[in-house]
N, CA, C and O atoms as a CHARMM CRD file, in Angstrom:
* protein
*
  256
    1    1 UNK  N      4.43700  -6.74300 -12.05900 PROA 1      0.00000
    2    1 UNK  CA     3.00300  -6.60700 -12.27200 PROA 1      0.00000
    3    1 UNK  C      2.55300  -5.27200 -11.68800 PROA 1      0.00000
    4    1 UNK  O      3.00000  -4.75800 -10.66300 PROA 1      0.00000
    5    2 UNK  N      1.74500  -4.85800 -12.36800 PROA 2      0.00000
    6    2 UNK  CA     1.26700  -3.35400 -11.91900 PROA 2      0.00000
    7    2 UNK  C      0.92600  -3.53800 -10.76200 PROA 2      0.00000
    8    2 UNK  O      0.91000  -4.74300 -10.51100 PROA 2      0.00000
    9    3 UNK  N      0.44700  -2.48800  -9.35200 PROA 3      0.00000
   10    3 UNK  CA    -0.29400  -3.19800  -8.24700 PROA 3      0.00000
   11    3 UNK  C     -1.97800  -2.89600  -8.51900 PROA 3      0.00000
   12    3 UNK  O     -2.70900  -3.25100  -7.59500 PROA 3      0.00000
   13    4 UNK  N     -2.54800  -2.35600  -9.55200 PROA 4      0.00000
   14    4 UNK  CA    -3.77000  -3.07500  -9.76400 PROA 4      0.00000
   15    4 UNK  C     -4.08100  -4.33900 -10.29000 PROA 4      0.00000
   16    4 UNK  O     -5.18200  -4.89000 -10.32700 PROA 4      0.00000
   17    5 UNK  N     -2.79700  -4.81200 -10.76600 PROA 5      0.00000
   18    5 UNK  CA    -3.23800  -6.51800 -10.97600 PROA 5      0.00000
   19    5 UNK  C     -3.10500  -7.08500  -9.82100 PROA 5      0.00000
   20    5 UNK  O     -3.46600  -8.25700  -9.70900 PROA 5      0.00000
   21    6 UNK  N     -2.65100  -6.50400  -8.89600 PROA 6      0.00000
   22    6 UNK  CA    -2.32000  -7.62200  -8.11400 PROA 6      0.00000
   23    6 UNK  C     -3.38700  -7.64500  -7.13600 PROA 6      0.00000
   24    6 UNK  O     -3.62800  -8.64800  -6.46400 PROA 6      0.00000
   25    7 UNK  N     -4.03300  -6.55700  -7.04300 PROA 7      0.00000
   26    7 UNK  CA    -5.22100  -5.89400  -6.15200 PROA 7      0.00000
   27    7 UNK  C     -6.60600  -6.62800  -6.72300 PROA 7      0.00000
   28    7 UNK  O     -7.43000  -7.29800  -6.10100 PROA 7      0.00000
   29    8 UNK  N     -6.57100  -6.33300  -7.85100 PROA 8      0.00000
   30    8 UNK  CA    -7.80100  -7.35000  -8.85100 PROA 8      0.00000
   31    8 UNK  C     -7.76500  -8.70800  -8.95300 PROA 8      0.00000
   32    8 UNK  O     -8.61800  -9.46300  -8.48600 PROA 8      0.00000
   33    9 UNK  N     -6.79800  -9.02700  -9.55100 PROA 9      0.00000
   34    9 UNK  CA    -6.27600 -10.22700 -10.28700 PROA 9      0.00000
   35    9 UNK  C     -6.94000 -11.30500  -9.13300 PROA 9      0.00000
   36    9 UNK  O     -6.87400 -11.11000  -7.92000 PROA 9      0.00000
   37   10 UNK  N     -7.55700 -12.41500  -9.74400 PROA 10     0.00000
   38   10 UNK  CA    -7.92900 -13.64200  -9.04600 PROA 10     0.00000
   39   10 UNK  C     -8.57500 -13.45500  -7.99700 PROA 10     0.00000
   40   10 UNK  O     -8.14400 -13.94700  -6.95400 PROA 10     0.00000
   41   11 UNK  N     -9.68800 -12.75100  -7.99800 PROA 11     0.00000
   42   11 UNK  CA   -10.37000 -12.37600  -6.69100 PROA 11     0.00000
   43   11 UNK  C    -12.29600 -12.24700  -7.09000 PROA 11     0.00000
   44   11 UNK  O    -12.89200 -11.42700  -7.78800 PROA 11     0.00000
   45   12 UNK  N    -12.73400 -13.26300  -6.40900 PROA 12     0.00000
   46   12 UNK  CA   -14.43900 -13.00200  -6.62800 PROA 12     0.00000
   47   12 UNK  C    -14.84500 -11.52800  -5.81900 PROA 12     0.00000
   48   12 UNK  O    -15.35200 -11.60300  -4.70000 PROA 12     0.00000
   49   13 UNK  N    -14.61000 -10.29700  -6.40300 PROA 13     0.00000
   50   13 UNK  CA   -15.76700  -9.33100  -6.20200 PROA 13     0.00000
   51   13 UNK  C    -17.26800  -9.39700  -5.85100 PROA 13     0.00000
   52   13 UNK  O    -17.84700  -8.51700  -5.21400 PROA 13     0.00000
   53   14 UNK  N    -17.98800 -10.80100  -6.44300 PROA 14     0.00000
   54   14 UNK  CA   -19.35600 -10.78500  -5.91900 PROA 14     0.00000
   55   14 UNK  C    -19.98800 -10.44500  -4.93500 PROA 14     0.00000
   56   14 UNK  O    -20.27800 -11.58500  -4.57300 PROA 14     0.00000
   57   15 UNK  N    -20.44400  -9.81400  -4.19700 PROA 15     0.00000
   58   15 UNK  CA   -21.23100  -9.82200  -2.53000 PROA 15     0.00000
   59   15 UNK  C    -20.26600  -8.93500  -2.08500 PROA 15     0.00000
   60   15 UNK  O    -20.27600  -8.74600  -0.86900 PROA 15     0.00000
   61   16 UNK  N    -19.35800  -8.28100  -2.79100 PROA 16     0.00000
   62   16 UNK  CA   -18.51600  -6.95600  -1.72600 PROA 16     0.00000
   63   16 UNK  C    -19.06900  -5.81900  -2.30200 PROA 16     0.00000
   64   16 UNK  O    -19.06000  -5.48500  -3.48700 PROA 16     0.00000
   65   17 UNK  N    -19.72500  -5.05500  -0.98500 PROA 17     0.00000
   66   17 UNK  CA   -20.51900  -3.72600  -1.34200 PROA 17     0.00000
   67   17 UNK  C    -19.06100  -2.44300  -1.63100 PROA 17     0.00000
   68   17 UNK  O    -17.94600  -2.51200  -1.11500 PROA 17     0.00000
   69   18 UNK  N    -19.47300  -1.56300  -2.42000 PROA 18     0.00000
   70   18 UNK  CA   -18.61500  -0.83400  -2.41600 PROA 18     0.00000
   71   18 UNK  C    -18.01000   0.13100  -0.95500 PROA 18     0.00000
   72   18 UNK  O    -17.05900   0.91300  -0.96900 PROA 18     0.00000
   73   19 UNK  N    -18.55400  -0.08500  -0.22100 PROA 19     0.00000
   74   19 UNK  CA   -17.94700   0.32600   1.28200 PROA 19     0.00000
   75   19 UNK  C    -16.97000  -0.48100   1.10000 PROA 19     0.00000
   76   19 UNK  O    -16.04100  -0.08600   0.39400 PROA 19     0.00000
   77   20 UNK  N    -16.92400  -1.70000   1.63400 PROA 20     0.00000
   78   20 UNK  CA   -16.08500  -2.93900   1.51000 PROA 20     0.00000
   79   20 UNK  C    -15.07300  -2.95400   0.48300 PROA 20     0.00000
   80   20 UNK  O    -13.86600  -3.04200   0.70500 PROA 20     0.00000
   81   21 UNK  N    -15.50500  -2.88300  -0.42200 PROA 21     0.00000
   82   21 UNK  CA   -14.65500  -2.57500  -1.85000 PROA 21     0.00000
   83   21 UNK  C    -13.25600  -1.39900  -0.96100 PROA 21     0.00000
   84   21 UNK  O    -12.19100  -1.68800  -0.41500 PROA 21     0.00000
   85   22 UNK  N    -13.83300  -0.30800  -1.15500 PROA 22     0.00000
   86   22 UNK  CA   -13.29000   1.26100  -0.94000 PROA 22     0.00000
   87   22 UNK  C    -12.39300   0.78600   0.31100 PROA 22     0.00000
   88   22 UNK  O    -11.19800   1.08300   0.30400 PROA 22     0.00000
   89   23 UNK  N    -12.93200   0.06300   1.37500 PROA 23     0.00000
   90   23 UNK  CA   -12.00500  -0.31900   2.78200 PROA 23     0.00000
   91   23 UNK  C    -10.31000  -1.26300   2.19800 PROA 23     0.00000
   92   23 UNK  O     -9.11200  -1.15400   2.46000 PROA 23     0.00000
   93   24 UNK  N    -11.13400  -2.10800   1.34900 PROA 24     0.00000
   94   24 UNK  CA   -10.16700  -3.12000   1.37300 PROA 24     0.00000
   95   24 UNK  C     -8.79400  -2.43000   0.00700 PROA 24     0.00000
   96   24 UNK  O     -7.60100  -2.73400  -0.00700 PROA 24     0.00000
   97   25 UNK  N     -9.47500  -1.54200  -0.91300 PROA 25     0.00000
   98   25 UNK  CA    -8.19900  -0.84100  -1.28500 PROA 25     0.00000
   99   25 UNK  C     -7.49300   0.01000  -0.70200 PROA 25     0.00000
  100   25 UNK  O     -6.34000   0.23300  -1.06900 PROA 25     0.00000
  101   26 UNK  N     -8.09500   0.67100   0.37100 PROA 26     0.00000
  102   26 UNK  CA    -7.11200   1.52700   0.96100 PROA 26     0.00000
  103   26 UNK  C     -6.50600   0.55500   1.78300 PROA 26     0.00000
  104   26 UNK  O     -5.31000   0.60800   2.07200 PROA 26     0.00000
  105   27 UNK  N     -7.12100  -0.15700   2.09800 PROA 27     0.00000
  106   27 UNK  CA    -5.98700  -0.92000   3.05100 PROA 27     0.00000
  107   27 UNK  C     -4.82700  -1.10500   2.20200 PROA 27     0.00000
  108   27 UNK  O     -3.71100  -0.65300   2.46000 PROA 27     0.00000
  109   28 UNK  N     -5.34800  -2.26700   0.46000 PROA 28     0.00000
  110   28 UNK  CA    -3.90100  -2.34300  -0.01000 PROA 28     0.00000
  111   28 UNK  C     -2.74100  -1.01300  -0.32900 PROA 28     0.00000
  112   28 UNK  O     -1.58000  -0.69200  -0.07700 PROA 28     0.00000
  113   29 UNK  N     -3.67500  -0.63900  -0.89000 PROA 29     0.00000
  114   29 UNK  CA    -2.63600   0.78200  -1.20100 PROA 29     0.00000
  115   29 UNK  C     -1.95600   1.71200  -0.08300 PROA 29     0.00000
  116   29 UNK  O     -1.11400   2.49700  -0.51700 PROA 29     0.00000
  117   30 UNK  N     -2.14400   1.72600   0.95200 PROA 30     0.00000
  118   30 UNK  CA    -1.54800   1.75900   2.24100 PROA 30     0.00000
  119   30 UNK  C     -0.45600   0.59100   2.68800 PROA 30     0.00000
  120   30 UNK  O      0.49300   1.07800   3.30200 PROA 30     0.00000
  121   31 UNK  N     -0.38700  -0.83200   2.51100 PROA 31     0.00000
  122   31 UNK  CA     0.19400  -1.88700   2.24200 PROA 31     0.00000
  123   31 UNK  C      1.19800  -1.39700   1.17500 PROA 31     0.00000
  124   31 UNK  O      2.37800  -1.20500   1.46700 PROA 31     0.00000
  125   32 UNK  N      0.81200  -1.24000   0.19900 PROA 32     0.00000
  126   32 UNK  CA     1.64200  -0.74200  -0.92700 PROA 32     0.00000
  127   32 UNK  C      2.37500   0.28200  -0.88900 PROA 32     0.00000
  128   32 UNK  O      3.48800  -0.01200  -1.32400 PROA 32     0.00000
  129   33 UNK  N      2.32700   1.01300  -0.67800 PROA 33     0.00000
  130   33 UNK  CA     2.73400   2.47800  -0.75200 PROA 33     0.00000
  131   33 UNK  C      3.65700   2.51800   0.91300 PROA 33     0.00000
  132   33 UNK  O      4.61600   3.28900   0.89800 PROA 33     0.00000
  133   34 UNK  N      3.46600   1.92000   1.98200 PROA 34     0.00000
  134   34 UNK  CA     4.00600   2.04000   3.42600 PROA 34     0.00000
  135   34 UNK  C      5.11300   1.04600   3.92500 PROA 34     0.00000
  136   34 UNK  O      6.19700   1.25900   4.46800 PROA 34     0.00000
  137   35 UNK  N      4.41000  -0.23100   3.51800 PROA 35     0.00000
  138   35 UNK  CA     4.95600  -1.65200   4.28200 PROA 35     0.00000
  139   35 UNK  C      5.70400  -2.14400   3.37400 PROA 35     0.00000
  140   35 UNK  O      6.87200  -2.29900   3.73300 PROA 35     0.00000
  141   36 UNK  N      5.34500  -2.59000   1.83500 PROA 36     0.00000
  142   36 UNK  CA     5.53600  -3.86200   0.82600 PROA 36     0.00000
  143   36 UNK  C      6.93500  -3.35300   0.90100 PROA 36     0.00000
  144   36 UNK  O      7.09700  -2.14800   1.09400 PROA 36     0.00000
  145   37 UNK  N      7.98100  -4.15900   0.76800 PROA 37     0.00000
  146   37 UNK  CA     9.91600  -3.98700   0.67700 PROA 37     0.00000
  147   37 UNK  C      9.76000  -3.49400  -1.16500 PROA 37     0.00000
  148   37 UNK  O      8.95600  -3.84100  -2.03000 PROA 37     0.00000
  149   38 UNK  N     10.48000  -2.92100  -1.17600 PROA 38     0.00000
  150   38 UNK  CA    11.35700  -2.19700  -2.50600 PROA 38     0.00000
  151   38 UNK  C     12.30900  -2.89400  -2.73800 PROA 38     0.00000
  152   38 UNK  O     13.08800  -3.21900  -1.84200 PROA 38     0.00000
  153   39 UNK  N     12.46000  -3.30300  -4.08600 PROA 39     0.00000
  154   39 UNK  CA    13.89800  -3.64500  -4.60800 PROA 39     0.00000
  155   39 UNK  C     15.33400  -2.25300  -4.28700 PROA 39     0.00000
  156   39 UNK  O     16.42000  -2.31800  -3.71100 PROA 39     0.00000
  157   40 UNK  N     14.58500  -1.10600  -5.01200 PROA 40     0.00000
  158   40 UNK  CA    15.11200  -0.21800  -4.82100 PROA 40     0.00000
  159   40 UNK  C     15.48000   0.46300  -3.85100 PROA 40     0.00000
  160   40 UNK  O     16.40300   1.27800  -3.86200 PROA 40     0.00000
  161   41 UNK  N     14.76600   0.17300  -2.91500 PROA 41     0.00000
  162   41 UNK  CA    15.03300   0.15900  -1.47600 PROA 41     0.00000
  163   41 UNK  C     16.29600  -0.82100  -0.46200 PROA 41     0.00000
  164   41 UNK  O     16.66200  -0.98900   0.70100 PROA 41     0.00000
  165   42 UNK  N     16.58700  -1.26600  -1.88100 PROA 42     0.00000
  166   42 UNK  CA    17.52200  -2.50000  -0.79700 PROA 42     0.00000
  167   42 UNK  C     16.52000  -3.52100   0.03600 PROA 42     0.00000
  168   42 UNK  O     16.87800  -4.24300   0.96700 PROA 42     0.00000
  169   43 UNK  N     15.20400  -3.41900  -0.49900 PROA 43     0.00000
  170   43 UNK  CA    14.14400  -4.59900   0.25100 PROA 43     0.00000
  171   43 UNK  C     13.94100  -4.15400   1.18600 PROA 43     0.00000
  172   43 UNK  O     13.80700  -5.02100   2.04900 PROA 43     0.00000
  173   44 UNK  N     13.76300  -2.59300   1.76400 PROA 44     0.00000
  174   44 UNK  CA    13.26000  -2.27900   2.59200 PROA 44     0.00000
  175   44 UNK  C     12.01700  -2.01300   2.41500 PROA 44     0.00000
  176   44 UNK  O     11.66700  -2.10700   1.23900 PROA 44     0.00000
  177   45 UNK  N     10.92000  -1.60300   3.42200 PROA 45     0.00000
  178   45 UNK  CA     9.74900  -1.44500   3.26100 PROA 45     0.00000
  179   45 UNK  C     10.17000   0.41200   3.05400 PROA 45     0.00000
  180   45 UNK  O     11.23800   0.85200   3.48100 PROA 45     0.00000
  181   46 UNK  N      9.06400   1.36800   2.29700 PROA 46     0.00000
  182   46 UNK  CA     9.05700   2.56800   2.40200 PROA 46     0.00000
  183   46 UNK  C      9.48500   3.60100   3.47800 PROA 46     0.00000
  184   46 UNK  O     10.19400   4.60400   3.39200 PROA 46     0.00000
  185   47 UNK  N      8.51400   2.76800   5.00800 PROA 47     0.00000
  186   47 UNK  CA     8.69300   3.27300   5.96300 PROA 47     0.00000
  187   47 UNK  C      9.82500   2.79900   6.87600 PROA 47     0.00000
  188   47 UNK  O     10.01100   3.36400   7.95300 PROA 47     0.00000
  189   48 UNK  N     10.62200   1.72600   6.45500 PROA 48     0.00000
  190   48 UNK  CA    12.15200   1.71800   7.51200 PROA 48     0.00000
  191   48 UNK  C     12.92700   2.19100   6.42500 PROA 48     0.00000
  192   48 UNK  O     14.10300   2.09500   6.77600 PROA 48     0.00000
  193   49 UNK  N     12.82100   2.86500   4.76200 PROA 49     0.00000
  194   49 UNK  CA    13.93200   3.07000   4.40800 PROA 49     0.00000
  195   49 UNK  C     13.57500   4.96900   4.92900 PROA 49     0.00000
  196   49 UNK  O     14.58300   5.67500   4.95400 PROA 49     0.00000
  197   50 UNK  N     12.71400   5.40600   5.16300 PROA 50     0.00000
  198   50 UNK  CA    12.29000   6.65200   5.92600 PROA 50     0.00000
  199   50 UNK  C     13.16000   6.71400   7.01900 PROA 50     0.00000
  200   50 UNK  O     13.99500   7.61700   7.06300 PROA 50     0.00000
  201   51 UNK  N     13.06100   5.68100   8.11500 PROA 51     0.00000
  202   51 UNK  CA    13.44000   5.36900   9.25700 PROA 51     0.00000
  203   51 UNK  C     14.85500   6.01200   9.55300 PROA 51     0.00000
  204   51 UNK  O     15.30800   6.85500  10.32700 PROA 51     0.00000
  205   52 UNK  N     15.55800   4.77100   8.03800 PROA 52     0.00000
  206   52 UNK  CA    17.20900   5.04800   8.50300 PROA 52     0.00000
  207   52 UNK  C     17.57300   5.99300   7.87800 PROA 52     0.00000
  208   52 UNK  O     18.78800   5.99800   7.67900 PROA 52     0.00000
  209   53 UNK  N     16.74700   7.23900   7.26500 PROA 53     0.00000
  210   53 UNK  CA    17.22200   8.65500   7.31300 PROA 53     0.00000
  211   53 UNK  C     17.01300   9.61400   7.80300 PROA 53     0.00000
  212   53 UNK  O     17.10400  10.78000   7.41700 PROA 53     0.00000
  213   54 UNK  N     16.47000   8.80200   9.44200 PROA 54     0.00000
  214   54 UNK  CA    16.15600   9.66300  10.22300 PROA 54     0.00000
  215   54 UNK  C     14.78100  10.49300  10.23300 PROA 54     0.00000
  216   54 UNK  O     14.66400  11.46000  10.98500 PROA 54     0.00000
  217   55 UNK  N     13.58500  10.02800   9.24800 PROA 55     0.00000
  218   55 UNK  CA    12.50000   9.94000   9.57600 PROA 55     0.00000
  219   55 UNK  C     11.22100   9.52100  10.51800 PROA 55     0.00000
  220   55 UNK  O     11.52900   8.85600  11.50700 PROA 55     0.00000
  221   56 UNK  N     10.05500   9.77100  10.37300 PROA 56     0.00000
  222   56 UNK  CA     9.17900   9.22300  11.41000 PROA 56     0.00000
  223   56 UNK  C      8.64000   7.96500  10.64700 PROA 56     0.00000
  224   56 UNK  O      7.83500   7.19400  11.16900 PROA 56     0.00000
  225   57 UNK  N      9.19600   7.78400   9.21700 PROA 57     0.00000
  226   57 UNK  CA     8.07900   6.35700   8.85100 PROA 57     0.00000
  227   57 UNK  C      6.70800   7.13900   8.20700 PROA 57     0.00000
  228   57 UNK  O      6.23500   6.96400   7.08500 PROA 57     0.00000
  229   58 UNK  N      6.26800   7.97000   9.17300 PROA 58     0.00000
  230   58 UNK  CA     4.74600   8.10800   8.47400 PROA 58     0.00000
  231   58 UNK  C      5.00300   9.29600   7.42100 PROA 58     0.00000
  232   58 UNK  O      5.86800  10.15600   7.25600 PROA 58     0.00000
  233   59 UNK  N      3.86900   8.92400   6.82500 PROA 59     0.00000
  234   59 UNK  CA     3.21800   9.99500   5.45200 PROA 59     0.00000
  235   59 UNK  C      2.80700  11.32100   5.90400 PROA 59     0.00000
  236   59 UNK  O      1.72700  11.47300   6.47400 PROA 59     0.00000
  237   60 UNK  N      3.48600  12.14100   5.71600 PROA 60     0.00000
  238   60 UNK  CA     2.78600  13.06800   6.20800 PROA 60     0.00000
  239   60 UNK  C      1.66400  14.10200   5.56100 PROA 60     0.00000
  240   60 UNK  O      1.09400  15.04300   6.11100 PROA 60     0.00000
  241   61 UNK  N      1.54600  13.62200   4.24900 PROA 61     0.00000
  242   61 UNK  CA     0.62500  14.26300   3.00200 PROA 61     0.00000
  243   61 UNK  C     -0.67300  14.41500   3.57800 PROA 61     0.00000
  244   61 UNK  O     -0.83500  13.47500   4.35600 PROA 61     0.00000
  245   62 UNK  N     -1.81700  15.26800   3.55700 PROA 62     0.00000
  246   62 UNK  CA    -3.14000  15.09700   4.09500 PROA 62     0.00000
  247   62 UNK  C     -4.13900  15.53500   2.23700 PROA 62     0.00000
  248   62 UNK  O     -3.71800  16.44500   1.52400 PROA 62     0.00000
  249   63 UNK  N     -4.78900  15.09000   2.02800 PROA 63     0.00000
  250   63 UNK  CA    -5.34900  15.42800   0.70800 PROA 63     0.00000
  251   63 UNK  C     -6.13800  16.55400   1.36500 PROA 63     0.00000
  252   63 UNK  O     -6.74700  16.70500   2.42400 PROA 63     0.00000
  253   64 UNK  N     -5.84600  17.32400   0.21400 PROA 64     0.00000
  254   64 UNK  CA    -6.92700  18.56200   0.21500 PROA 64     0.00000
  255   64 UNK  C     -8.32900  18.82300  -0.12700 PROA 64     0.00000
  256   64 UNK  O     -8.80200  19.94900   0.02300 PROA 64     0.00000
């Protein structure tokens, strides 16, 4: 499943202001993109398959 279905999918939006909105996707997509295990990863999360090549884990990208 794409991860905007999974982010959308089955969820009452009603009464969440877009602050709230904007918080709770970066959270997932931070979830997504950092923590969630990879198949391709051998089921590691992003940041321990970083780890065991001797990385820090973190992102180091800053948007411009």
């Amino acid at each position: 499943m794409h991860r905007s279905f999974e982010f959308f999918h089955h969820r009452d939006w009603s009464g969440v202001t877009i602050s709230e909105f904007c918080r709770m996707l970066d959270a997932y997509l931070r979830y997504y993109n950092e923590e969630r295990p990879k198949e391709k990863l051998g089921w590691l999360s992003p940041m321990q398959h970083r780890r065991s090549l001797g990385g820090e884990g973190k992102i180091s990208w800053t948007p411009s």
